[in-house]
C-alpha positions as CSV (number, residue, x, y, z in Angstrom):
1,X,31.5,-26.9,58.0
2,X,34.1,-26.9,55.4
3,X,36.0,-23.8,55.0
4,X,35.2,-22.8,51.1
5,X,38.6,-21.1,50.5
6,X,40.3,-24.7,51.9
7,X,37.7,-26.7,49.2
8,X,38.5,-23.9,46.4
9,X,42.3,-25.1,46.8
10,X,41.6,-29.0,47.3
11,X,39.1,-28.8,43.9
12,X,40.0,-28.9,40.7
13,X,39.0,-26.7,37.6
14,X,37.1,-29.8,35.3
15,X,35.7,-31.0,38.6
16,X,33.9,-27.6,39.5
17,X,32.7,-27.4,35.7
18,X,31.5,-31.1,35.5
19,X,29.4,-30.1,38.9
20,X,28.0,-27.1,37.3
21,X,26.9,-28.5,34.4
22,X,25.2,-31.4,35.9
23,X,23.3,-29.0,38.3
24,X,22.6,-26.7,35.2
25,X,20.6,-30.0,33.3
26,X,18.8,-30.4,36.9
27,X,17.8,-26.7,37.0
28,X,19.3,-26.3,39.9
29,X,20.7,-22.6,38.5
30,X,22.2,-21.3,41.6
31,X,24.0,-24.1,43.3
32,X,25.2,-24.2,39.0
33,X,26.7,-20.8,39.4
34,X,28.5,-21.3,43.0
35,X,30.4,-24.0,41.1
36,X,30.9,-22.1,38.2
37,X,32.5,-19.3,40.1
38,X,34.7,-21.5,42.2
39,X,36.3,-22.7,38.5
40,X,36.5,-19.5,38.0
41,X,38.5,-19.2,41.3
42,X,41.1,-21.7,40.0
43,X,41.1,-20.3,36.2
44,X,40.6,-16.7,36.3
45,X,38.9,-15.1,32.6
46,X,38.2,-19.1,31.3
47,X,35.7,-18.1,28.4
48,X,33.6,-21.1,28.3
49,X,33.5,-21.2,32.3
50,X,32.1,-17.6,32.2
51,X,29.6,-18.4,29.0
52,X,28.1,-21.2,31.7
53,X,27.5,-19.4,34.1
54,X,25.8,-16.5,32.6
55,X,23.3,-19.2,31.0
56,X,22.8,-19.3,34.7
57,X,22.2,-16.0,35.6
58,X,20.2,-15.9,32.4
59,X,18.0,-18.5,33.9
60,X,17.7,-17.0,36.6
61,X,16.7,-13.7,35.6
62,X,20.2,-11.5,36.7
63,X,20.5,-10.0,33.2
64,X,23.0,-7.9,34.2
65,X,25.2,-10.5,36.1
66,X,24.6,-12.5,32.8
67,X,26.0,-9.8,30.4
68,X,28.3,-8.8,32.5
69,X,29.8,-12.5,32.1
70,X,29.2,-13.2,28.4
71,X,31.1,-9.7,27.6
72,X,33.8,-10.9,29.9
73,X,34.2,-13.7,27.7
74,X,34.8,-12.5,24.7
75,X,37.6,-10.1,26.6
76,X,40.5,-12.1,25.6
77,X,38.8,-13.6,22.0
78,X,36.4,-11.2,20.1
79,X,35.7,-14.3,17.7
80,X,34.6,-16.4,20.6
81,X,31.5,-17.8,19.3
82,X,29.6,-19.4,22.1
83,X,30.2,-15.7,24.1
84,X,28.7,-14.1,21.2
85,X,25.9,-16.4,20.8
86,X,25.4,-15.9,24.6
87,X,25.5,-12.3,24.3
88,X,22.9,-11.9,22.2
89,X,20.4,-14.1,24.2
90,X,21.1,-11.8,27.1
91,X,20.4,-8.4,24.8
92,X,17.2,-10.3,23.5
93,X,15.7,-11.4,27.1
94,X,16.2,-7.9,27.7
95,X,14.5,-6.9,25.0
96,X,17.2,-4.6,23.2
97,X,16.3,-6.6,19.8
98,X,17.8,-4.4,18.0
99,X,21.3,-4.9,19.3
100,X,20.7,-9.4,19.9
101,X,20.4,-8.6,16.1
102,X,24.0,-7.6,15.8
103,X,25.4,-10.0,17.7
104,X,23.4,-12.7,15.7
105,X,24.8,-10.8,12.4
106,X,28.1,-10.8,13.7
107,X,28.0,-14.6,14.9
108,X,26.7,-16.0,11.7
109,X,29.2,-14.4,9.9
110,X,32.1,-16.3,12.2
111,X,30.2,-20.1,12.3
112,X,27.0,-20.1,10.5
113,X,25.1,-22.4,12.9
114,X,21.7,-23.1,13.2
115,X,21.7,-21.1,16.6
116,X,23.1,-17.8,15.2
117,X,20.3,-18.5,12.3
118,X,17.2,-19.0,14.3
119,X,18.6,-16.0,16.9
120,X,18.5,-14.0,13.8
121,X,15.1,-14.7,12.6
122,X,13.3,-14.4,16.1
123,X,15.2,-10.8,16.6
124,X,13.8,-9.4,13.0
125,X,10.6,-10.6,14.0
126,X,10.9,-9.1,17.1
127,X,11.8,-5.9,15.9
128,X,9.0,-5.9,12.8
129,X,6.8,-6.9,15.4
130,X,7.8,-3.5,17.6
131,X,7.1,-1.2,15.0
132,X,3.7,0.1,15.2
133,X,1.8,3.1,16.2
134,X,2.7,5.7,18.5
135,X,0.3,4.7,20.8
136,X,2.0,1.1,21.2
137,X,5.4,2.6,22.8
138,X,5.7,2.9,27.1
139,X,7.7,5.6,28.3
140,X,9.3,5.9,31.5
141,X,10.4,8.7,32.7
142,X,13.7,8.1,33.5
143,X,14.7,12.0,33.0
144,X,17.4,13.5,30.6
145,X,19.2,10.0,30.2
146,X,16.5,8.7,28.2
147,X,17.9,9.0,25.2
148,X,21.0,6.9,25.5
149,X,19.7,4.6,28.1
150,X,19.2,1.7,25.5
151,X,22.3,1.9,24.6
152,X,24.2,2.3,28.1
153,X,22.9,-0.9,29.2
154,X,23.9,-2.6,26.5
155,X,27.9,-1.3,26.9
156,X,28.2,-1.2,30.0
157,X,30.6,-4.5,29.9
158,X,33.9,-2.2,30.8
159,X,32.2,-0.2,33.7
160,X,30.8,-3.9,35.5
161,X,34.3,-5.9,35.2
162,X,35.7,-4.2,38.4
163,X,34.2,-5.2,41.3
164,X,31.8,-2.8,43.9
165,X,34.1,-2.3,46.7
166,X,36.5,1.4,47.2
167,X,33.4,2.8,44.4
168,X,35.0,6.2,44.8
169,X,38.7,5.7,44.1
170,X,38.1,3.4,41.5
171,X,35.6,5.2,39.3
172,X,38.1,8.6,39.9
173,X,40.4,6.6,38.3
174,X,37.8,5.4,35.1
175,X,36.7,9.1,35.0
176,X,40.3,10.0,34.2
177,X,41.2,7.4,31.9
178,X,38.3,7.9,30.0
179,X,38.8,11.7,29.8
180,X,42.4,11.2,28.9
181,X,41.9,8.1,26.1
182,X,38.6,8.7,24.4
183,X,39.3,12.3,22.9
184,X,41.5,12.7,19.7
185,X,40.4,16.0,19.6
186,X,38.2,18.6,21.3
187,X,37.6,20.6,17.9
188,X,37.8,17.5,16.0
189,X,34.7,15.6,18.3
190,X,33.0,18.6,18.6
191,X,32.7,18.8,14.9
192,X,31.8,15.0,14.7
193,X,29.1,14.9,17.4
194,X,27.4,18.4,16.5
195,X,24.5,19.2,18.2
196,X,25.1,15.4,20.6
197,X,28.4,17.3,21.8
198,X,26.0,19.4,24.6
199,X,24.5,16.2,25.7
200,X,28.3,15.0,25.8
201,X,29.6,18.2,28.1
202,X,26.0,17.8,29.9
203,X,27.1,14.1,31.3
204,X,30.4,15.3,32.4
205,X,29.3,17.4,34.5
206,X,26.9,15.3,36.0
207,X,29.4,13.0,37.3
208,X,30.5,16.2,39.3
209,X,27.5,15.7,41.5
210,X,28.7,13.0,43.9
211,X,25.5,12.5,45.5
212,X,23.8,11.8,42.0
213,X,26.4,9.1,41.4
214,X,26.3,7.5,44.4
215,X,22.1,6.3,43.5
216,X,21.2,2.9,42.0
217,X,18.5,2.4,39.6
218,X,17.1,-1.2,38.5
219,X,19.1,-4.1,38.5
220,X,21.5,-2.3,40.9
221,X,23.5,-0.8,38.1
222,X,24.5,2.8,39.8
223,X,23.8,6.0,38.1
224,X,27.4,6.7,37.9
225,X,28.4,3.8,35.8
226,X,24.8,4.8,33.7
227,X,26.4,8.4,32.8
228,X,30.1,6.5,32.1
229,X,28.6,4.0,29.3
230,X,26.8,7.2,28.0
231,X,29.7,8.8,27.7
232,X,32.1,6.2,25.9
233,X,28.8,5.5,24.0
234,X,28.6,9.1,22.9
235,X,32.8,8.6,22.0
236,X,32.4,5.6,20.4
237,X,30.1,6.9,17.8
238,X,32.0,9.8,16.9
239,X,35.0,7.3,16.4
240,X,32.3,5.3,13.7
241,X,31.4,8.7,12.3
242,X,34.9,9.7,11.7
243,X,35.7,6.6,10.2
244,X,32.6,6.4,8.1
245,X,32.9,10.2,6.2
246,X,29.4,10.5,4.6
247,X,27.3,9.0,7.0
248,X,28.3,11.1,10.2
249,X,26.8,14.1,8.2
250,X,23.5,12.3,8.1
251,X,23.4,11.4,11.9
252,X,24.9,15.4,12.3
253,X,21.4,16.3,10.3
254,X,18.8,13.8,12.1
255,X,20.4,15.1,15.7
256,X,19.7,18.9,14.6
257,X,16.4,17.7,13.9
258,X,16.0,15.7,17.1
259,X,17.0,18.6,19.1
260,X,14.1,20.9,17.1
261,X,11.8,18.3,17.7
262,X,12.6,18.3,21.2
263,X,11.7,22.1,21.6
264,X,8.5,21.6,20.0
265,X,7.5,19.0,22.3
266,X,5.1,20.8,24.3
267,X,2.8,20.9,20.9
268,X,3.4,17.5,19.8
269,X,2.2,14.0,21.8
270,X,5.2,13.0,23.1
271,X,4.9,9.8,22.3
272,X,5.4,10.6,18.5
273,X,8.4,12.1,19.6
274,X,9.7,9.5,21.6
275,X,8.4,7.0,18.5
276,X,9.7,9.0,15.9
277,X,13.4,9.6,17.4
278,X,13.4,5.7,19.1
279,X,12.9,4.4,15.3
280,X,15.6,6.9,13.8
281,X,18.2,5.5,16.3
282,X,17.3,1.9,15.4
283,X,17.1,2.2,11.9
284,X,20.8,3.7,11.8
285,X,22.3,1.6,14.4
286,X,20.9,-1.3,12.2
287,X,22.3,-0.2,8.9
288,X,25.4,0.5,10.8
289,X,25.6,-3.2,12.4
290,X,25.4,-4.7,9.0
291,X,21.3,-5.5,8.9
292,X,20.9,-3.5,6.0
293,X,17.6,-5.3,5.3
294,X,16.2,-5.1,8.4
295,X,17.0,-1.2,8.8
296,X,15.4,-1.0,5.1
297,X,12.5,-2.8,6.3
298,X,11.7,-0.5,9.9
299,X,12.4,2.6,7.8
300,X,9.7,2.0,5.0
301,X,7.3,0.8,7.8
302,X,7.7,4.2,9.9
303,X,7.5,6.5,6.4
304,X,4.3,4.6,6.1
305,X,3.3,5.8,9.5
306,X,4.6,9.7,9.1
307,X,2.9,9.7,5.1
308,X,-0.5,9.0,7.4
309,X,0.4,11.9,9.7
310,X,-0.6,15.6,8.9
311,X,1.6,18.8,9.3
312,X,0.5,19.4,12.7
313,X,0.4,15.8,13.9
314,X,4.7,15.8,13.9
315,X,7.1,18.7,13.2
316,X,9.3,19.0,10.7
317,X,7.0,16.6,8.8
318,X,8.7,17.2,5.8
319,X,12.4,17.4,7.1
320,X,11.5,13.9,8.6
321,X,10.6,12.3,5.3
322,X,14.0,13.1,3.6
323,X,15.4,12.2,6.3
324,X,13.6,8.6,6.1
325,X,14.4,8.7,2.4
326,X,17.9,9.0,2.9
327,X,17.7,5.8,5.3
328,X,16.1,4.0,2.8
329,X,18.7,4.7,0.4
330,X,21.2,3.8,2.5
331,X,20.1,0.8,2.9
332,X,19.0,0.1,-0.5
333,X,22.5,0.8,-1.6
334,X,24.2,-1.6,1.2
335,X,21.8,-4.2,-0.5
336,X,22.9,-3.5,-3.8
337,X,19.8,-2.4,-4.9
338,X,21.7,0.7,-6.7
339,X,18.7,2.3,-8.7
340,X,16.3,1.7,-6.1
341,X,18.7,3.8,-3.9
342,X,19.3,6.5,-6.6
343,X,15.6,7.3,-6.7
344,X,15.5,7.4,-2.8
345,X,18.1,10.2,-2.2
346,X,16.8,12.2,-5.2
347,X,13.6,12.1,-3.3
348,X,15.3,13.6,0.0
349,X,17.0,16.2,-2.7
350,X,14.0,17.0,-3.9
351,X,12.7,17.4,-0.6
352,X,15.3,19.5,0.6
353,X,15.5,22.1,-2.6
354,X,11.3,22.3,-2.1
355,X,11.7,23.5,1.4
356,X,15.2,25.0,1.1
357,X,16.7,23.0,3.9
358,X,20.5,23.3,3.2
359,X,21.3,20.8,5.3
360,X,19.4,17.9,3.9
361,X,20.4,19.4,0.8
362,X,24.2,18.4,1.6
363,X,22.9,15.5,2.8
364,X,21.0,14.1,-0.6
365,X,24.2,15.6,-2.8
366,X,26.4,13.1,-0.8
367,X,24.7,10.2,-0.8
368,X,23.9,10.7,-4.6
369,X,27.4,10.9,-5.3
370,X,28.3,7.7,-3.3
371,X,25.6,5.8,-5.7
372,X,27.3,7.1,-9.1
373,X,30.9,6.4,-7.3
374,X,29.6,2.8,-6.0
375,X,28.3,2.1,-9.9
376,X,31.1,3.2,-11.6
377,X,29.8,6.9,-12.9
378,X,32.5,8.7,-11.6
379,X,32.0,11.8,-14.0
380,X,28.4,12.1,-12.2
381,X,29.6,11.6,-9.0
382,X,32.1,14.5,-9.3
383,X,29.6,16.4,-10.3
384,X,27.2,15.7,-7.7
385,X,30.2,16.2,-5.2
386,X,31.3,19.4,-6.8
387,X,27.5,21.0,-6.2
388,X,27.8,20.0,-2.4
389,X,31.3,21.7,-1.9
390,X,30.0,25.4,-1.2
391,X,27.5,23.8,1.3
392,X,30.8,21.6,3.2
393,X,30.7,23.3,6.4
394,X,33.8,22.0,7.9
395,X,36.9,21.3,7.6
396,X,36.9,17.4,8.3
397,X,33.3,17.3,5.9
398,X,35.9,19.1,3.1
399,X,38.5,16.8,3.6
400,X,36.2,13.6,2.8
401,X,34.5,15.7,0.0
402,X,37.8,16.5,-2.2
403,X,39.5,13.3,-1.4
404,X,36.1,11.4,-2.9
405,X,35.7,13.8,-5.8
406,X,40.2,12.8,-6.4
407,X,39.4,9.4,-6.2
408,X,36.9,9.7,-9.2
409,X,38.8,11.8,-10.8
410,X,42.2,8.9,-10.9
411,X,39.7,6.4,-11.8
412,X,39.2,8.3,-14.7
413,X,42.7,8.6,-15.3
414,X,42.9,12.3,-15.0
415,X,46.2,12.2,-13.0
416,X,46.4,16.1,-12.9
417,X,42.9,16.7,-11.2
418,X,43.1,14.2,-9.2
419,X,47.0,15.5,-7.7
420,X,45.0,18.8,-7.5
421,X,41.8,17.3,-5.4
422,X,44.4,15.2,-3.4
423,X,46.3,17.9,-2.4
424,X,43.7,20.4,-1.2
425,X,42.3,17.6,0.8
426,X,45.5,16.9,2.2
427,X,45.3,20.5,2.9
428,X,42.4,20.4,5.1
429,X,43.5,17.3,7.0
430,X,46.3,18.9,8.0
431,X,44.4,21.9,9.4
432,X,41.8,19.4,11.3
433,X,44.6,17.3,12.4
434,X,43.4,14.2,11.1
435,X,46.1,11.5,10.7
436,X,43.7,9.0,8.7
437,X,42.9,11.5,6.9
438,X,46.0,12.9,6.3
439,X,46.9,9.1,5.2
440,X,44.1,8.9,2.9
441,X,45.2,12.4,0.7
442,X,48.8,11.6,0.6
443,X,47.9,8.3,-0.4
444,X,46.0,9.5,-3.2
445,X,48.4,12.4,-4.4
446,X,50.8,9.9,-4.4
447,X,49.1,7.6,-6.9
448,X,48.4,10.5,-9.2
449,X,52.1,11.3,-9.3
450,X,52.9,7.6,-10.2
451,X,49.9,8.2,-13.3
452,X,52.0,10.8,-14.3
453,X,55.0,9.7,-14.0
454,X,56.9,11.9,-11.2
455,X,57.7,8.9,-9.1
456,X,60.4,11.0,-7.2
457,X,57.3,13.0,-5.5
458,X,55.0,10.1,-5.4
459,X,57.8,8.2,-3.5
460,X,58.2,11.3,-1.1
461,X,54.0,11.6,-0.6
462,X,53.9,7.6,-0.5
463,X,56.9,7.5,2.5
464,X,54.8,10.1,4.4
465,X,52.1,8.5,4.0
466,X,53.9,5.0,5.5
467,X,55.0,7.2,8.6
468,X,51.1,8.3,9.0
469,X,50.3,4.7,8.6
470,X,52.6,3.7,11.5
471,X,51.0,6.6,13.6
472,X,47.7,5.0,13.5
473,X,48.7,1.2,13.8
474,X,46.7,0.2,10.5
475,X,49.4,-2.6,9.3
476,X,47.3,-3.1,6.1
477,X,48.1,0.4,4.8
478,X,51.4,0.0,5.8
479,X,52.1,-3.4,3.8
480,X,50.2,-1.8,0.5
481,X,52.7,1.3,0.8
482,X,55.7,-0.6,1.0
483,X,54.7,-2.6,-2.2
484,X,53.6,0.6,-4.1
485,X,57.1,2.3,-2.5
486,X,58.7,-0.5,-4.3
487,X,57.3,-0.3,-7.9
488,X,57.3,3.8,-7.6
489,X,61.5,3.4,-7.1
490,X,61.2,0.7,-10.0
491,X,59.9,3.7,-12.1
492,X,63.2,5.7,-11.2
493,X,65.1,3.7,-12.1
494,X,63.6,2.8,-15.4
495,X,63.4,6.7,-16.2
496,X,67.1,6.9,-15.3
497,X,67.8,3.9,-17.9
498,X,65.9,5.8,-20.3
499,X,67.3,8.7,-19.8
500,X,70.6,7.0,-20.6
501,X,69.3,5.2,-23.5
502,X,68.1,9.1,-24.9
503,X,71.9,10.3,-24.2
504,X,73.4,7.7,-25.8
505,X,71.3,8.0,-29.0
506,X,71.9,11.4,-29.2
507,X,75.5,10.9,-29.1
508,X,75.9,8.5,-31.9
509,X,73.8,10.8,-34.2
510,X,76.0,13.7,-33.7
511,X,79.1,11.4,-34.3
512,X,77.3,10.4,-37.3
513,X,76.7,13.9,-38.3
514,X,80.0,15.1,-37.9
515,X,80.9,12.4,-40.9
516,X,79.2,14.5,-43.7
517,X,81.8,14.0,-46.3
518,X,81.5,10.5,-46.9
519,X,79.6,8.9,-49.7
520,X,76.2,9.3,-50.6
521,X,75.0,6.0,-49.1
522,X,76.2,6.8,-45.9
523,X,75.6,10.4,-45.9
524,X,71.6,8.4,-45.9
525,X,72.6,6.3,-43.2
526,X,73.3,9.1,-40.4
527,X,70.2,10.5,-41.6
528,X,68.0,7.4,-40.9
529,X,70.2,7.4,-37.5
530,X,69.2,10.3,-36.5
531,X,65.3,9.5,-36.8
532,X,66.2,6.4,-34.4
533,X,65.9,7.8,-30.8
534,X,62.6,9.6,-31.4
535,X,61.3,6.3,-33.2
536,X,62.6,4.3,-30.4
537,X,61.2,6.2,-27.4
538,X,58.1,6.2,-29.0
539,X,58.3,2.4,-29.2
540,X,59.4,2.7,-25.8
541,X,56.2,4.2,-24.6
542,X,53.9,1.8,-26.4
543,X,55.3,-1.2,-25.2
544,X,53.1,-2.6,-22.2
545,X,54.1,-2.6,-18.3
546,X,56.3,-0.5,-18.5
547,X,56.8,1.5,-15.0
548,X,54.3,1.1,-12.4
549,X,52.0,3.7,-13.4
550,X,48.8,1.8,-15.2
551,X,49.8,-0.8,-12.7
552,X,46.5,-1.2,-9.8
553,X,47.7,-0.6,-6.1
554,X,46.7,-2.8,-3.3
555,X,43.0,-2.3,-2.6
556,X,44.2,-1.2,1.1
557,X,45.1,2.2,-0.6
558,X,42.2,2.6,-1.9
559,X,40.9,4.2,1.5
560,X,43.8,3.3,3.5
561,X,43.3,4.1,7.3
562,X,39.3,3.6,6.7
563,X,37.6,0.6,8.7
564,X,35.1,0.7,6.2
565,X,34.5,1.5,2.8
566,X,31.6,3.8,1.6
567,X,32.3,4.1,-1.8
């Protein structure tokens, strides 16, 4: 028999991938992937190589050797279409519709095929079809990982690239380098994750237990590479939250009420628990994939559910329904459906005065203000915000708050409130720590100093702002601030000219003064002179473009150092 490492060298790589496709079309799915992996032998990482062979495994029924292979593909090329299109196959087989949906989203965006179309359709279906009555969920009991186990399987790409062998060194060394990368900040994360930051500190010391690690549970995957994807799960979120100021507030609120809900269990089914607090995390994970519609539609059909429930059939009944209000709203306002979305959050406000639930009460201001800000009523945003600011808890929540209510506040063109908002927010920032934040005020202080025309501070605020920029790699911000550097030192020097202009007209009409005994006509003259400088600077002034300060800024300062704007 031929030795395979002696064929591996004497094949070539088109020759391996012509084999494995022709004994893919003859369903012959596992001879397909020996082929496969031998290309694979000769081209290491090849993306459309490793997309074949996890249609194989796919076929096959490996889900996990499938995913495993369609996220290795999209390693090297995030925008690879066919791994993405693969992907979400492999989340749909396995019945994670919710996150197939995403990847469908994401593809159609990139190529929009017919595939990406149809994978789309069948997922919202999928998920519209999964939403019914407590009764319709199974539970396993798969112990205090339950909550994130959706969500482990379907990241745990990074954890599956390195191969099985020396387990113990090698997931030291992950353990470390995710403790040492995924935390900006203790105090910072702590803040972001709130009540999530036990289960957070509850994992790590799980993977303490090396006996507990060492275990396997379906499909192989161990339970230590289980509590790592939980873990850079639970990271990765507060990296979104941080990122996305209002909304971490309302996952901060629904997780206090999770963890209520949780106490209260041994009253309650728990399969309305498990229902209830399974929908929540769908609904928000699609609104924050980009399915606005479908996250609309799952929330309206479990507020249908809960309005059919009693007091005692769910706690925190009423907590619940703001909360589902507030979903809605979201949504409705990434639709565009602005008035829709105005009338949901006042509902959750409503809600939250009737009961006196500060929290939800924050919550509701928030998002009310984002609706005014989003349509253009930036007085009533700013008053919105302003209510909410005795009920900002911390410092990271104050430092989105007073930046949003300065924004509003320079689109108004009140330059001197908006300094004064931009600088207290800068304030906090700097007592949290938070470069992007700190980014985001100095931005903004800066373009209120350019309104009123101090451009030697706003040059100052927008060149520490530049070096903030470079701190956290976001080469948009950086490009806008050089451009908006560049017309703030035009405005120097066109206050210096005038300056001079000013001098030199003040000059001649004392020259002209000091000639009083001349004749009447040009006694007149001097007078008429001396009239000119105030006449001409207020020409000056009228006269369009000049200076930078009316001037709009790039529209990456407009939140620079944000992934995403919320309005």
């Amino acid at each position: 028999m031929a030795d395979p490492e002696v064929e591996v060298l004497r094949s070539t790589f088109p020759s391996y991938m012509a084999e494995g496709e022709r004994l893919y079309l003859c369903g012959e799915f596992t001879k397909a992937v020996q082929s496969f992996s031998n290309a694979l032998h000769l081209q290491s990482g090849d993306k459309n190589c490793l997309v074949a062979r996890s249609k194989c495994y796919l076929k096959m029924g490996d889900l996990a050797q499938s995913l495993k292979d369609a996220e290795a593909s999209l390693q090297s090329d995030p925008t690879f279409c066919k791994g993405i299109l693969q992907k979400a196959e492999t989340l749909y087989t396995m019945g994670d519709f919710e996150f197939a949906l995403v990847f469908y989203h994401r593809g159609y965006k990139l190529r929009p095929d017919r595939e990406f179309k149809v994978g789309i359709q069948k997922a919202q279906e999928a998920i519209n079809n999964s939403v019914g009555s407590p009764s319709s969920i199974k539970l396993e009991n798969t112990g205090d990982l339950a909550f994130l186990s959706k969500q482990a399987e379907a990241k745990k790409a990074q954890q599956l690239q390195q191969p099985q062998p020396s387990r113990p060194r090698l997931h030291q060394a992950q353990r470390e380098s995710k403790r040492k990368g995924s935390l900006k900040s203790e105090k910072t994360v702590r803040q972001l994750l709130g009540e999530l930051y036990v289960d957070k500190e509850y994992l790590e010391r799980l993977l303490l237990d090396e006996d507990l690690i060492r275990g396997t549970i379906r499909s192989g995957v161990t339970v230590e590479d289980l509590i790592l994807t939980g873990i850079n799960y639970l990271d990765t979120r507060s990296s979104f939250w941080q990122q996305q100021k209002p909304i971490y507030a309302r996952e901060r609120d629904r997780k206090l009420m999770r963890d209520r809900w949780l106490r209260d269990r041994g009253r309650t089914p728990a399969q309305t628990v498990h229902y209830v607090l399974k929908s929540l995390e769908d609904i928000d994970m699609l609104l924050s994939s980009g399915s606005a519609e479908s996250s609309l539609q799952k929330a309206e059909k479990v507020l249908k559910k809960v309005l059919e429930w009693g007091p005692d059939d769910v706690p925190n009944r009423d907590e619940l329904l703001g909360n589902l209000y507030s979903c809605i709203g979201n949504a409705q306002l990434e639709l565009g459906q602005t008035a829709a979305a105005l009338q949901s959050h006042r509902r959750d406000l409503d809600i939250a005065r009737e009961h006196d639930i500060p929290d939800a009460k924050s919550r509701a201001l928030d998002n009310i203000g984002r609706v005014f800000a989003r349509t253009g009523k930036f007085q009533q945003a700013i008053d919105t915000w302003e209510e909410k600011i005795p009920l900002a808890k911390t410092a990271l929540e104050k430092t989105w708050l007073l930046h949003e209510i300065g924004r509003c506040y320079l689109e108004l063109d009140q330059a001197v409130q908006a300094q004064h908002y931009g600088e207290k927010s800068l304030q906090f920032a700097e007592e949290e720590g938070d470069i992007e934040w700190q980014l985001n005020a100095s931005v903004l202080v800066a373009q209120a100093q350019v309104k009123l025309r101090d451009f030697e501070s706003a040059v100052n605020n927008f060149e520490k702002a530049l070096e903030r920029a470079k701190l956290v790699h976001n080469q948009e911000a950086q490009q806008a601030i050089i451009s908006a550097l560049d017309d703030a030192n035009k405005g120097i020097i066109e206050e210096l000219k005038k300056t001079s202009y000013k001098e030199t007209f003040r000059v001649a009409g004392e020259a002209l003064d000091q000639g009083g005994s001349s004749p009447e006509p040009a006694t007149k003259e001097p007078k008429r002179t001396r009239d000119a400088p105030e006449r001409a600077m207020r020409q000056w002034d009228r006269e369009p473009g000049r200076g930078s300060s009316d001037e709009e800024l790039p529209a990456a300062l407009q939140g620079a150092g944000r992934n995403t704007s919320r309005g």
